[in-house]
DRENLUMSE-484510 format. One record per residue (C-alpha): residue number from 1; residue in three letters; x, y, z. Coordinates in Angstrom, 3 decimals, padded with zeros to 6 digits. Each point is the difference from the previous one (the first is absolute). Layout:
! DRENLUMSE-484510
<bagu NUM 'ALA' <X Y Z>>
...
END
This chain:
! DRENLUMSE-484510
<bagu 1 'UNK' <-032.467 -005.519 -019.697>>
<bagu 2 'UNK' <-003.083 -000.324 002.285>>
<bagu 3 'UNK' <000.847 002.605 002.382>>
<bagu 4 'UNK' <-002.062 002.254 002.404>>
<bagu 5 'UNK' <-000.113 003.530 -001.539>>
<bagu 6 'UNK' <001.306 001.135 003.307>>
<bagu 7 'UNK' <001.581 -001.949 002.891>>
<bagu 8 'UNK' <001.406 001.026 003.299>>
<bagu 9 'UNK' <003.282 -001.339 001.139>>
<bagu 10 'UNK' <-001.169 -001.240 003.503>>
<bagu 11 'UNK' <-002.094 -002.192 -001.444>>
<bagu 12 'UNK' <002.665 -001.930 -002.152>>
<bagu 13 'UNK' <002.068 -000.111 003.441>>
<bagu 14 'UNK' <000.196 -003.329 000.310>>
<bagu 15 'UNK' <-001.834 -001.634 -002.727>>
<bagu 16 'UNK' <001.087 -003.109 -001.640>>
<bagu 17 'UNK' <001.636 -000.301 -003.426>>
<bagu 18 'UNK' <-000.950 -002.930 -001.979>>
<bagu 19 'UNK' <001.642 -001.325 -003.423>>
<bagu 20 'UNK' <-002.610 -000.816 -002.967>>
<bagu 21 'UNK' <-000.182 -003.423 000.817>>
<bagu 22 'UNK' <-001.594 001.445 003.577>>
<bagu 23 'UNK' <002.972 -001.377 002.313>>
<bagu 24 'UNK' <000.749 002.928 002.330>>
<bagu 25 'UNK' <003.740 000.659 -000.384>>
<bagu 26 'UNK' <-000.373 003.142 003.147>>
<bagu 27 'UNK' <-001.435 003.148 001.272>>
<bagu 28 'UNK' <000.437 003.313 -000.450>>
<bagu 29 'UNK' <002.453 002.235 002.514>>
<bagu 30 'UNK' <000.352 003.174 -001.798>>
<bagu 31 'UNK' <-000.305 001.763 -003.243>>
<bagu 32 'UNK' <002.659 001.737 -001.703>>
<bagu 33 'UNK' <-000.642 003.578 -001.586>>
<bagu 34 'UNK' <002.186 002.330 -001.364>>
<bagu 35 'UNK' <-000.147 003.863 000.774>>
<bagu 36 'UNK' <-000.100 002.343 -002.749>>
<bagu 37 'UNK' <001.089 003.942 -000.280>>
<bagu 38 'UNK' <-002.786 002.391 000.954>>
<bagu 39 'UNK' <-003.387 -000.994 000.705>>
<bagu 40 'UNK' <-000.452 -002.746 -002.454>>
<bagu 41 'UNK' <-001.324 -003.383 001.055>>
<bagu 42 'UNK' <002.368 -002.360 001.002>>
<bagu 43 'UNK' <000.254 -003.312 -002.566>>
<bagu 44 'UNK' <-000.427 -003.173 001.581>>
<bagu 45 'UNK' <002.905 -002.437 -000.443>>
<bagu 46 'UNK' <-001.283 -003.237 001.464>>
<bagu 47 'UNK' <-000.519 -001.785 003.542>>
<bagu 48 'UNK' <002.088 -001.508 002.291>>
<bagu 49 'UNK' <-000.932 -003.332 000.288>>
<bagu 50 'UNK' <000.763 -002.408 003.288>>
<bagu 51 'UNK' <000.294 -003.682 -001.283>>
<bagu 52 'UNK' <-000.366 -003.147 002.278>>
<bagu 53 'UNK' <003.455 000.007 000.729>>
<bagu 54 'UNK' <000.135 003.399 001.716>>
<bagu 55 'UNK' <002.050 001.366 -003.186>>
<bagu 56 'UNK' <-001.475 003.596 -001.001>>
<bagu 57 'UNK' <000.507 000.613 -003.699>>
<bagu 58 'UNK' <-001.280 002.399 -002.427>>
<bagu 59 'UNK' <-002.918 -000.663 -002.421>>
<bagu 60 'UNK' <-000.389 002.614 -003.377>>
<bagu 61 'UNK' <-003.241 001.188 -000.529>>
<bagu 62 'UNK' <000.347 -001.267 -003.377>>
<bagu 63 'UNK' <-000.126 -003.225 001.692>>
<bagu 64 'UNK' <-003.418 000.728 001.309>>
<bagu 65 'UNK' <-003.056 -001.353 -002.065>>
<bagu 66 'UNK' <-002.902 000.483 002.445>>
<bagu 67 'UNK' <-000.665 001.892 003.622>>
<bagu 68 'UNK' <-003.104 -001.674 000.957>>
<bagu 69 'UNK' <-001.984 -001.718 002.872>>
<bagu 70 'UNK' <002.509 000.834 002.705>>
<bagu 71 'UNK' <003.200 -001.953 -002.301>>
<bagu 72 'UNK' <002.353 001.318 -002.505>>
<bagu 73 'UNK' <000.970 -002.714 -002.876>>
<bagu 74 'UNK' <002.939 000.306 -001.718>>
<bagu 75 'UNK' <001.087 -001.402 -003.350>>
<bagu 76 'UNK' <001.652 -002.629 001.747>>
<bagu 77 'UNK' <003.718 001.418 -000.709>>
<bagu 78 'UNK' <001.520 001.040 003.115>>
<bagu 79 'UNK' <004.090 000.718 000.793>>
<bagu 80 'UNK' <000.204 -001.436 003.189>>
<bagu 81 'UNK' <003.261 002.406 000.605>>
<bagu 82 'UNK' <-000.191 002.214 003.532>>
<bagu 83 'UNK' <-001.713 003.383 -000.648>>
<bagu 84 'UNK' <002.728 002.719 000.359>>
<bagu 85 'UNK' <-001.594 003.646 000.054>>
<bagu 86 'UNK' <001.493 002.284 -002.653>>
<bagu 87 'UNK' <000.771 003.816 000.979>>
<bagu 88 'UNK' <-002.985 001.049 -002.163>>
<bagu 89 'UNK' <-002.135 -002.150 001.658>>
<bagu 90 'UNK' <-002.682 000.710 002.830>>
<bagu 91 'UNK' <-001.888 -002.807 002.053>>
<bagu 92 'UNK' <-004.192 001.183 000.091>>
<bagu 93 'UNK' <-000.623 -001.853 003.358>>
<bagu 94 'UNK' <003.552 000.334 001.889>>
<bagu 95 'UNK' <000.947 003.267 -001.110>>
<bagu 96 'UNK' <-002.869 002.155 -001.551>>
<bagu 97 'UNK' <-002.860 -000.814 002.461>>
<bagu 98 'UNK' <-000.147 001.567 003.837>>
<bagu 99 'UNK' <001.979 002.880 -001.862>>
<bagu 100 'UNK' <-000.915 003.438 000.617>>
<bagu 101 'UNK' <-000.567 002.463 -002.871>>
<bagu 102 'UNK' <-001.588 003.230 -001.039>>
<bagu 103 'UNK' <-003.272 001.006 -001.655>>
<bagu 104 'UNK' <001.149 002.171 -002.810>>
<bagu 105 'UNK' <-003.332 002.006 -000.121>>
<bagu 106 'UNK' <000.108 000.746 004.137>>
<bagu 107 'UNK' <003.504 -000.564 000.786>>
<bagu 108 'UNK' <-001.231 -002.328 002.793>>
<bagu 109 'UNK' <002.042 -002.860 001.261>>
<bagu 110 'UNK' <-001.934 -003.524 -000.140>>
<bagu 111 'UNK' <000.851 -003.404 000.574>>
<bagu 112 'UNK' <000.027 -002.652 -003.283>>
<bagu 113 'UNK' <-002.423 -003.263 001.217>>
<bagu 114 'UNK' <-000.044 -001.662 -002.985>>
<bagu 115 'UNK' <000.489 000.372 -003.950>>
<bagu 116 'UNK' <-001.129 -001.253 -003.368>>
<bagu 117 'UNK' <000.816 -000.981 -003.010>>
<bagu 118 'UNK' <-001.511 -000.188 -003.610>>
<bagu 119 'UNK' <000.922 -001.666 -003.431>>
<bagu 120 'UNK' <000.304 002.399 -002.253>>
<bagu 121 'UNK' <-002.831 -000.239 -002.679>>
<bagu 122 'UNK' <001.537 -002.202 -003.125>>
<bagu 123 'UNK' <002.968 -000.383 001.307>>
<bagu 124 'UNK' <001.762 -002.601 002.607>>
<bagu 125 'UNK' <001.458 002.634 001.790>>
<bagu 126 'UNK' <-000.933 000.790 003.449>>
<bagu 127 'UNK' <-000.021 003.332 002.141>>
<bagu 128 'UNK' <-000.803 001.245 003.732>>
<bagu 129 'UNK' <-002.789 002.066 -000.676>>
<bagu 130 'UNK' <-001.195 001.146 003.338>>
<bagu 131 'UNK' <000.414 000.090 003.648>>
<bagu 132 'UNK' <-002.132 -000.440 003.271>>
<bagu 133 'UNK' <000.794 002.423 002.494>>
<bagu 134 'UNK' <-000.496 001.181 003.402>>
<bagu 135 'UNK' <-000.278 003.589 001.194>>
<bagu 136 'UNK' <001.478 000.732 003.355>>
<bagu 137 'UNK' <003.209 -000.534 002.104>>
<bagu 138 'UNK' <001.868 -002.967 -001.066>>
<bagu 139 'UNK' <000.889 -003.155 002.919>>
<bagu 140 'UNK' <-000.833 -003.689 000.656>>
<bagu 141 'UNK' <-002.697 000.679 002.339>>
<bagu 142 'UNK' <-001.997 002.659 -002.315>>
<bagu 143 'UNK' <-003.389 -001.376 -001.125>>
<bagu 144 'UNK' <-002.301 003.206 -000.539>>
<bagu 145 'UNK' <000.377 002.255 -002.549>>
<bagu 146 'UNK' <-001.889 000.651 -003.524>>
<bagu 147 'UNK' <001.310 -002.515 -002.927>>
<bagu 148 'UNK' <-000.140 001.005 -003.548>>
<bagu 149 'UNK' <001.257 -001.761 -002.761>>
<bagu 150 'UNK' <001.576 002.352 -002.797>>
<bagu 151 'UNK' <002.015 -000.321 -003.537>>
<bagu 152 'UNK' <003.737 -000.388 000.264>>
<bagu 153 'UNK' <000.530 003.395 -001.560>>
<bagu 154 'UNK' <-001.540 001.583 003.308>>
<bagu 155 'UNK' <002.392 -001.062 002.451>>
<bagu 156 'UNK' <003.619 001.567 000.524>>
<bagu 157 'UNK' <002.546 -002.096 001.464>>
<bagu 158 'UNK' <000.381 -003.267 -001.789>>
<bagu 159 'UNK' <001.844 000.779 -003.024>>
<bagu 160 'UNK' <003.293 000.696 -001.065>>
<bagu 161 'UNK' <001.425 003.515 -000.658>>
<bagu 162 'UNK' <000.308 001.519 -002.491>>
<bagu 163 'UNK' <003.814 001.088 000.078>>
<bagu 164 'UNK' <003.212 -002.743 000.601>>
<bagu 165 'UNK' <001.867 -001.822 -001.658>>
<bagu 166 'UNK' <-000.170 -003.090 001.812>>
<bagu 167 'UNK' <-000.537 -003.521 -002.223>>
<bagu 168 'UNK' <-003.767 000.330 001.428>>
<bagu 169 'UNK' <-000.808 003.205 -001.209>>
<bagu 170 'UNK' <002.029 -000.594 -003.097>>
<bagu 171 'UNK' <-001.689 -003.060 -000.996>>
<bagu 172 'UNK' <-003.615 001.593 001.044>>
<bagu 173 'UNK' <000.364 002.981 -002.766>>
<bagu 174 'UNK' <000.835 -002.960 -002.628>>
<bagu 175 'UNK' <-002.894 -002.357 000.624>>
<bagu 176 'UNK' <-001.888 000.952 -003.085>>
<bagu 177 'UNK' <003.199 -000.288 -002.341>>
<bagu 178 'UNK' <000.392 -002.744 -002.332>>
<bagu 179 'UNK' <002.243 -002.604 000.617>>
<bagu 180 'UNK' <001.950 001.001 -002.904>>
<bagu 181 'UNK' <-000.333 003.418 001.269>>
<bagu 182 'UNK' <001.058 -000.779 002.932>>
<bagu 183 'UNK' <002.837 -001.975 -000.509>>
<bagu 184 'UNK' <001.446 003.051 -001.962>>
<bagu 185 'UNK' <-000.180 002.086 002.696>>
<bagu 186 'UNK' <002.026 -002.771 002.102>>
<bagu 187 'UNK' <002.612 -000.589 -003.004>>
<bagu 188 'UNK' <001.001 003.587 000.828>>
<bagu 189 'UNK' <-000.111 000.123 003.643>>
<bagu 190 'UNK' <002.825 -000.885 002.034>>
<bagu 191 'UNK' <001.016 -003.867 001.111>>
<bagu 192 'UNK' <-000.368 000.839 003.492>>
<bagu 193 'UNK' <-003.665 001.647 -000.903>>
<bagu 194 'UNK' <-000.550 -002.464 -002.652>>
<bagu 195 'UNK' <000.014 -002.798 003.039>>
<bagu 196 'UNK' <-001.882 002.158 002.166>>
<bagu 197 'UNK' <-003.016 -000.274 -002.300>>
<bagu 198 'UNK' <000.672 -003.456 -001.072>>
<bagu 199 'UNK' <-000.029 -001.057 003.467>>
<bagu 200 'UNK' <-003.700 002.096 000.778>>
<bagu 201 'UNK' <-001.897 -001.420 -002.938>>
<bagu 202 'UNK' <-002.246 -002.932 000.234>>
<bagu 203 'UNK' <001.739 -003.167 -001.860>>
<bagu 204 'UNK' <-002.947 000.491 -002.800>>
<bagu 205 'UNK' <000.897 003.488 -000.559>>
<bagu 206 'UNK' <003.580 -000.177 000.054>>
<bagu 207 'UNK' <-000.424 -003.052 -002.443>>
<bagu 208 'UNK' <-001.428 001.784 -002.176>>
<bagu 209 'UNK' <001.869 002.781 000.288>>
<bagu 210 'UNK' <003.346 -002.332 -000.362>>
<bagu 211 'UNK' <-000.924 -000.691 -003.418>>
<bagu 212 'UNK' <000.035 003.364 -001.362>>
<bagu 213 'UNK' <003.234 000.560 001.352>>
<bagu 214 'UNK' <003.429 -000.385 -001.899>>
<bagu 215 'UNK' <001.759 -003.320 000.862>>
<bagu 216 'UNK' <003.078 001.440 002.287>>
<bagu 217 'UNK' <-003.283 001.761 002.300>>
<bagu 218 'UNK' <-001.286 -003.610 000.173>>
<bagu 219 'UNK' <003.106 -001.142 001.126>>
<bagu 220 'UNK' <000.803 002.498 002.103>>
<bagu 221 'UNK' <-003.638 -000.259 001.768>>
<bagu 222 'UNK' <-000.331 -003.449 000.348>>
<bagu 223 'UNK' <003.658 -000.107 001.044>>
<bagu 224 'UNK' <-001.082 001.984 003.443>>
<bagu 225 'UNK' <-003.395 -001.851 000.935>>
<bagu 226 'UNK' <000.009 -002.386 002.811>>
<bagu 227 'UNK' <000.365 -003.523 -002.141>>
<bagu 228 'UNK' <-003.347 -000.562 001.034>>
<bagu 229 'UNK' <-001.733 002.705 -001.184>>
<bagu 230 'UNK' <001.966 000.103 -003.181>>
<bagu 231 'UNK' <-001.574 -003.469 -000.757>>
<bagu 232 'UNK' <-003.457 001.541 000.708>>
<bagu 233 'UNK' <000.410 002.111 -002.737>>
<bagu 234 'UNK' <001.119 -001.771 -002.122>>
<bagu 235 'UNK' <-002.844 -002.455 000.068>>
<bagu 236 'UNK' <-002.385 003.001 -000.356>>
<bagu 237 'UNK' <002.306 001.031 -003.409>>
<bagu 238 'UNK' <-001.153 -001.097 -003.208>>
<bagu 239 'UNK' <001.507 -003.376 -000.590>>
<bagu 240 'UNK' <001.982 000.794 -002.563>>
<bagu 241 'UNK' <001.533 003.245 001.115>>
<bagu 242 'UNK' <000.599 -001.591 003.232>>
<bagu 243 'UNK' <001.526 -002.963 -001.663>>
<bagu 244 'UNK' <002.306 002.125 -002.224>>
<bagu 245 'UNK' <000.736 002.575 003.396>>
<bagu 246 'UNK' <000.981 -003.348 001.875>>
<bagu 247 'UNK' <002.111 -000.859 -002.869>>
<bagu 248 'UNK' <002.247 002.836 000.430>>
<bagu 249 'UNK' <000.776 -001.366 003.553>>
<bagu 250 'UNK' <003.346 -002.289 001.076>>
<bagu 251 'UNK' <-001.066 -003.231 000.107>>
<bagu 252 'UNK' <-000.019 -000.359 003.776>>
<bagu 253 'UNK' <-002.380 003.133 000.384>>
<bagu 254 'UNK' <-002.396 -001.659 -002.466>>
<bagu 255 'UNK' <000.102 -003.229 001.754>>
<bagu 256 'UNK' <-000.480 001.658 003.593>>
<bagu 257 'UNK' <-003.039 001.934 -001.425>>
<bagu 258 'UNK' <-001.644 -002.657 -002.137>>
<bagu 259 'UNK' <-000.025 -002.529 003.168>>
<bagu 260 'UNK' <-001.903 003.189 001.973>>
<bagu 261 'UNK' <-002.573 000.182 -002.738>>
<bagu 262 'UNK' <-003.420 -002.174 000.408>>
<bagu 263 'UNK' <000.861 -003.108 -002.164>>
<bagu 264 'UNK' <-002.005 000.317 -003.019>>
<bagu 265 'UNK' <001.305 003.683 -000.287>>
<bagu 266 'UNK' <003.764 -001.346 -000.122>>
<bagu 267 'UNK' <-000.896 -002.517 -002.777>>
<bagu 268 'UNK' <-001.537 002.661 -002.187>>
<bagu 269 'UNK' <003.343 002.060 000.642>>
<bagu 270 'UNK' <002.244 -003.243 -000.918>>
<bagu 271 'UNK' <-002.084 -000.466 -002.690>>
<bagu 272 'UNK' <000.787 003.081 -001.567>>
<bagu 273 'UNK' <003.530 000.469 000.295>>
<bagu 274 'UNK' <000.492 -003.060 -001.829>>
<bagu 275 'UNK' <-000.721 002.096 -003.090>>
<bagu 276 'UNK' <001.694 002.167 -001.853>>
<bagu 277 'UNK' <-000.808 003.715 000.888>>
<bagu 278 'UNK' <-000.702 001.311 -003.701>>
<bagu 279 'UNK' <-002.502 -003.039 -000.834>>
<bagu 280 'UNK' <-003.560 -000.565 000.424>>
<bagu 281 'UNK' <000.797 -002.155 003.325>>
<bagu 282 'UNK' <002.030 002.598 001.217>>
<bagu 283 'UNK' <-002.656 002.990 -000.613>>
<bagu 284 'UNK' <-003.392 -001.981 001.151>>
<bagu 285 'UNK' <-002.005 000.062 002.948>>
<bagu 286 'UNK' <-000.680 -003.444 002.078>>
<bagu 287 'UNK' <-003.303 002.060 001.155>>
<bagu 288 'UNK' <-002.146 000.135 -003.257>>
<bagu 289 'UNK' <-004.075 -000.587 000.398>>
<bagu 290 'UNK' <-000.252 -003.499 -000.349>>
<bagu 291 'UNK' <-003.810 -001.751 -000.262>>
<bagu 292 'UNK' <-001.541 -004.029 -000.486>>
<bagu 293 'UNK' <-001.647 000.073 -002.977>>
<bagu 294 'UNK' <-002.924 -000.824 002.043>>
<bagu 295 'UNK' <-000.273 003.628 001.055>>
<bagu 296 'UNK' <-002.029 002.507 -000.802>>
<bagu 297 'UNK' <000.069 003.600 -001.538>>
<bagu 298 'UNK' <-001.597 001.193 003.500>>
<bagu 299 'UNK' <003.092 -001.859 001.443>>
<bagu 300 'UNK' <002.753 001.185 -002.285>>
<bagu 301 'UNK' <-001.490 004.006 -000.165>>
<bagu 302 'UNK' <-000.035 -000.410 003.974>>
<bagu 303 'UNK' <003.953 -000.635 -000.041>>
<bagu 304 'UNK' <000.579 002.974 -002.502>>
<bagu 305 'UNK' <-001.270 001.957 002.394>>
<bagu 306 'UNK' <002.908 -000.329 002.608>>
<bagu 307 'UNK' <001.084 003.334 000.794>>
<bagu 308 'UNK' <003.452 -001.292 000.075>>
<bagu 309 'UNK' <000.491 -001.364 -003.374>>
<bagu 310 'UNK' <001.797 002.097 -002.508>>
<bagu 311 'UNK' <-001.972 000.914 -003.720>>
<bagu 312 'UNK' <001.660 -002.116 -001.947>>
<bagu 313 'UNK' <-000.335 -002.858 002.372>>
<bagu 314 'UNK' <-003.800 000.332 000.614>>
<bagu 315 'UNK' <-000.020 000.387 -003.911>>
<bagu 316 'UNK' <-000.926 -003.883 -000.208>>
<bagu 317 'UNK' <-000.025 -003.293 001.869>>
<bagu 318 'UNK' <001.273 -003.032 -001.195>>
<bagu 319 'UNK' <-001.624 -003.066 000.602>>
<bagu 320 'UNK' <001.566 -003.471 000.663>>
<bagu 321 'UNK' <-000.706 -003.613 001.348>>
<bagu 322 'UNK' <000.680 -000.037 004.003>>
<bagu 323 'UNK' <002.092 000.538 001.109>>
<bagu 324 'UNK' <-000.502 003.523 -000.052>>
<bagu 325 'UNK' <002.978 001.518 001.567>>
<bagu 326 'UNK' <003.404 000.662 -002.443>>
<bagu 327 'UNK' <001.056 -002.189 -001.049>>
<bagu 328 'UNK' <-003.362 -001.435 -000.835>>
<bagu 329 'UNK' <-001.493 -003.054 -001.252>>
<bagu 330 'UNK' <-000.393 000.463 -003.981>>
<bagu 331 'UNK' <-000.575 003.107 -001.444>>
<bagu 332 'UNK' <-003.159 000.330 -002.085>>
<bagu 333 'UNK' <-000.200 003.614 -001.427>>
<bagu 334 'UNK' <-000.445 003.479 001.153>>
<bagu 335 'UNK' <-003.333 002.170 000.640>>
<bagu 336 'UNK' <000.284 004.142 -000.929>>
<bagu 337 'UNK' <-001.781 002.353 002.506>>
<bagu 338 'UNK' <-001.694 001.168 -003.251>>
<bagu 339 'UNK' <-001.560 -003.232 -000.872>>
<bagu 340 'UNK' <-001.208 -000.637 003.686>>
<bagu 341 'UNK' <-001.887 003.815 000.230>>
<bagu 342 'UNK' <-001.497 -001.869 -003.270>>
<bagu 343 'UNK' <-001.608 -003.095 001.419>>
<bagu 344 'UNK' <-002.278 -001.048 002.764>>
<bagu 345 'UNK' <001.176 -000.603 003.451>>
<bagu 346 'UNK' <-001.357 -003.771 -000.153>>
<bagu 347 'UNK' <002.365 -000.749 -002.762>>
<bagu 348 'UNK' <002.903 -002.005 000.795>>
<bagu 349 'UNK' <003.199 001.294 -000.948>>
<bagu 350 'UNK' <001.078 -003.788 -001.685>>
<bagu 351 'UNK' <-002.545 000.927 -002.665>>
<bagu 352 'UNK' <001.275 003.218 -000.840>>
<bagu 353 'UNK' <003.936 -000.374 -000.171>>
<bagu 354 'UNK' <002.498 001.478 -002.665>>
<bagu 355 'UNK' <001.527 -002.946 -001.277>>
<bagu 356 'UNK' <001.716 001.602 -002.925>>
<bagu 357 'UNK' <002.575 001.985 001.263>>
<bagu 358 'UNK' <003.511 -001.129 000.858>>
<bagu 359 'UNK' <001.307 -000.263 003.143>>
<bagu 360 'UNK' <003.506 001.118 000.934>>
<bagu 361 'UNK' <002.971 -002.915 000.831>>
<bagu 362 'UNK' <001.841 000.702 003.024>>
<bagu 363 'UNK' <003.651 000.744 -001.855>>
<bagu 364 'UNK' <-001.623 002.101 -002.306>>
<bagu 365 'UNK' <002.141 002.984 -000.019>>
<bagu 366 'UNK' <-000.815 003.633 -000.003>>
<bagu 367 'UNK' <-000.018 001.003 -003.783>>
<bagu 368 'UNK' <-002.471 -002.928 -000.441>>
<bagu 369 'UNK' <-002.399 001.059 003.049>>
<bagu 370 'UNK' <000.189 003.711 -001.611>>
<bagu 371 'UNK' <-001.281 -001.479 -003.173>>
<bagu 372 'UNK' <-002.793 -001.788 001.511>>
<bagu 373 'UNK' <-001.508 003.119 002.202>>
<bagu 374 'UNK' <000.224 002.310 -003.332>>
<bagu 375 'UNK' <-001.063 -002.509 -002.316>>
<bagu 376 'UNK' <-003.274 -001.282 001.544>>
<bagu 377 'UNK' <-000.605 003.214 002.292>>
<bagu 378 'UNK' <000.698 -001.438 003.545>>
<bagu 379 'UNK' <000.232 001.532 003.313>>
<bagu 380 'UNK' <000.795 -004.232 001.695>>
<bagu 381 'UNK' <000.851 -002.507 -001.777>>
<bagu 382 'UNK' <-000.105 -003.695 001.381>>
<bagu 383 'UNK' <003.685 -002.196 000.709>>
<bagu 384 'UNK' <-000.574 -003.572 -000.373>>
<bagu 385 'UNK' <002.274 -002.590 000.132>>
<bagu 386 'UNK' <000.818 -003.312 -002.309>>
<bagu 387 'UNK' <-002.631 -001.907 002.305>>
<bagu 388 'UNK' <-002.609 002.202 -000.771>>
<bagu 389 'UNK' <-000.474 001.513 003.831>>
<bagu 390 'UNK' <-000.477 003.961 000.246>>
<bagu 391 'UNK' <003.631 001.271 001.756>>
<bagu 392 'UNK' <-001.333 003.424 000.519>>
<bagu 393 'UNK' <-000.789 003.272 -002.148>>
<bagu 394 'UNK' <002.187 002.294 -001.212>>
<bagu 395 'UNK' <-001.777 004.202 -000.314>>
<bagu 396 'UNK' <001.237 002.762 -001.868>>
<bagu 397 'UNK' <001.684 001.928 002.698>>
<bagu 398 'UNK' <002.316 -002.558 000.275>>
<bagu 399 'UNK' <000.684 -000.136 -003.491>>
<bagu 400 'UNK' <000.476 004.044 000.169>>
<bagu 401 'UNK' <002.349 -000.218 003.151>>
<bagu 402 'UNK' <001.970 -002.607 -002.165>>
<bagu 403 'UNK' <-000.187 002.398 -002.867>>
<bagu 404 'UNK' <000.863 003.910 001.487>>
<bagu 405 'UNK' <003.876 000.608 000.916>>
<bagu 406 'UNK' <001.265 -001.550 002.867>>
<bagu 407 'UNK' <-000.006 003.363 001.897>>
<bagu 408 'UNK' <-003.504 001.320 -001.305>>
<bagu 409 'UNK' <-001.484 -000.335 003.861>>
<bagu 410 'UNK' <002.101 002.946 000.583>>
<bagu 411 'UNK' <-000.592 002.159 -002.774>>
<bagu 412 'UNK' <-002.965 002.698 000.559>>
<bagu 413 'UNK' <-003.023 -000.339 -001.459>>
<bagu 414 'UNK' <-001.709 002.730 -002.482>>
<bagu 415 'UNK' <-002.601 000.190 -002.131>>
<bagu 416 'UNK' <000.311 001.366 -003.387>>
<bagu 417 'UNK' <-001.281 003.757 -000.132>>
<bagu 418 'UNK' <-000.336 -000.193 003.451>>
<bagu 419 'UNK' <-000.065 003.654 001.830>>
<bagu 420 'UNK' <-000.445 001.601 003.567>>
<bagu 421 'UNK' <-003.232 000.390 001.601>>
<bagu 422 'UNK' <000.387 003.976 -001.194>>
<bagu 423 'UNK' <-000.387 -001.324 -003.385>>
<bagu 424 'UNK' <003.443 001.778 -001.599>>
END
């Protein structure tokens, strides 16, 4: 992302937000952080957009490629739903600005003017790293006073304490869990706590969360979101656990949530329920990295990259004729990460496809698709259909989750010879 190393949140007040094609789609109201135990850094959960139709609604910072020249672009995906603050959430301009808090070093009160954020190196996170302050009496008319800007760490008065048991400071002490951690600690909390979480997680995290969790805590979730918001995250699920999720629905609650869903979300959904759960149209993803053979190794090493693409997925791209969205025009071969670490970035990926190995049918059924990943050493594995388009991709966690016990999500996990931090 071409970002500022540091930026200050009254300059983004205001700025327009543009979609890669460079139409402005609105401007920036607010941004959206949310406060962590102690002194760490808050973590930056997007902006608060303003579109042309006076409609505020809330943009991830995942779906923020550049902070540049006095615009933010976007990747051009935006859920036009109305931004609804979450308990865990703070707003940096309405809320966390004109605030007064306390020098930790001095104990002296001072007034917050402005703050800043930074991308964290590597990564596409985002944090509030430090804030402008005024020394002096607080009040609208104050002017004077020395201003010093200082780390987040040496201010008192922002962040959330340390003891309670409300959802906020709950979900604070489990930010750096797992998803699959997480959603163990849920499976045992109570439904009433269970919801309170739910209902204080961002619709990524509680996606991902969701599919970690046993299929009755899925239910039961979903069940008590606003119809809404259950849609959201289900369209930021995996498409095939979402699909199989939706599946356990009555009819009339899948209807009512398919017709909230953006429209090519619902089709991938439909798509997948037509299949039979234990087969390789059942297990696959609709999402799988899909390239032209036109492309290049630059091109197809740039999309491995995506943070947000699972191992096995990023393992390989497969390359069809356009069009290049699942289902796709025909399918041509697959490239291994391997072989593109192996070859120059010029090289197009056409000329450097594995044509040899088979590619799975869409009824194919689960003893077969086990065969295939052990007998040619797969982690994804390609489903085509009789046409010869690429359906989607089916990875070896599925495979597993179609493998282990029905109730394995809720069995705890240990290592072999594992033993206590004392060592006995």
């Amino acid at each position: 992302m071409a970002a500022a190393s540091r930026i200050f949140v009254s300059h983004l007040s205001g700025t327009a937000v543009f979609d890669p094609n460079g139409d402005q789609v609105g401007r920036v109201r607010d941004l959206v952080a949310m406060l962590r135990v102690g002194r760490r850094p808050p973590r930056l959960l997007g902006l608060v957009v303003e579109l042309s139709t006076r409609r505020r609604i809330f943009l991830p910072m995942t779906r923020v490629t550049g902070i540049e020249s006095g615009q933010v672009i976007t990747t051009g995906v935006l859920n036009v739903r109305r931004f609804e603050q979450r308990p865990t959430e703070r707003l940096v301009l309405g809320e966390l600005l004109d605030r007064r808090v306390t020098l930790v070093e001095t104990g002296e009160e001072v007034t917050v003017l402005d703050i800043s954020v930074q991308q964290l190196p590597a990564r596409r996170d985002w944090e509030i790293d430090r804030v402008f302050v005024r020394k002096g009496k607080g009040g609208a008319l104050r002017r004077k006073g020395e201003t010093l800007t200082v780390e987040w760490s040496a201010v008192t008065g922002f962040s959330l304490e340390e003891h309670g048991q409300g959802a906020e400071s709950l979900l604070a002490s489990f930010e750096q869990l797992r998803p699959a951690d997480l959603a163990n600690v849920l499976h045992h909390f109570s439904p009433k706590r269970r919801a309170e979480v739910a209902a204080a997680l961002d619709d990524d995290r509680l996606a991902d969360v969701l599919e970690e969790l046993p299929e009755d805590d899925q239910i039961e979730i979903l069940g008590k979101l606003k119809e809404e918001r259950a849609a959201d995250v289900l369209e930021a699920m995996d498409p095939d656990d979402a699909a199989d999720l939706l599946a356990e629905l009555p009819e009339d609650d899948q209807e009512r949530l398919l017709g909230l869903m953006e429209p090519a979300d619902a089709a991938d959904m439909r798509r997948l329920m037509q299949y039979e759960e234990s087969t390789a149209g059942g297990m696959m993803t609709t999402e799988p990295i899909v390239l032209q053979p036109d492309a290049t190794v630059a091109d197809a090493l740039a999309r491995v990259r995506q943070q947000d693409l699972s191992p096995a997925l990023a393992a390989q791209v497969y390359v069809c004729r356009p069009p290049d969205q699942t289902p796709t025009g025909k399918y041509l071969g697959l490239v291994h990460f391997q072989r593109l670490l192996r070859d120059p970035p010029f090289t197009l990926v056409g000329t450097v496809i594995d044509q040899d190995l088979q590619s799975l049918r869409p009824d194919t059924p689960l003893p077969a698709v086990t065969s295939f990943f052990a007998t040619y050493d797969m982690v994804a594995a390609p489903v085509v259909d009789e046409s010869g388009s690429l359906l989607g991709a089916v990875t070896v966690d599925d495979v597993l989750d179609h493998l282990l016990p029905d109730d394995w999500r809720e069995t705890e996990f240990h290592l072999a010879g594992e033993v206590n931090p004392g060592g006995e």
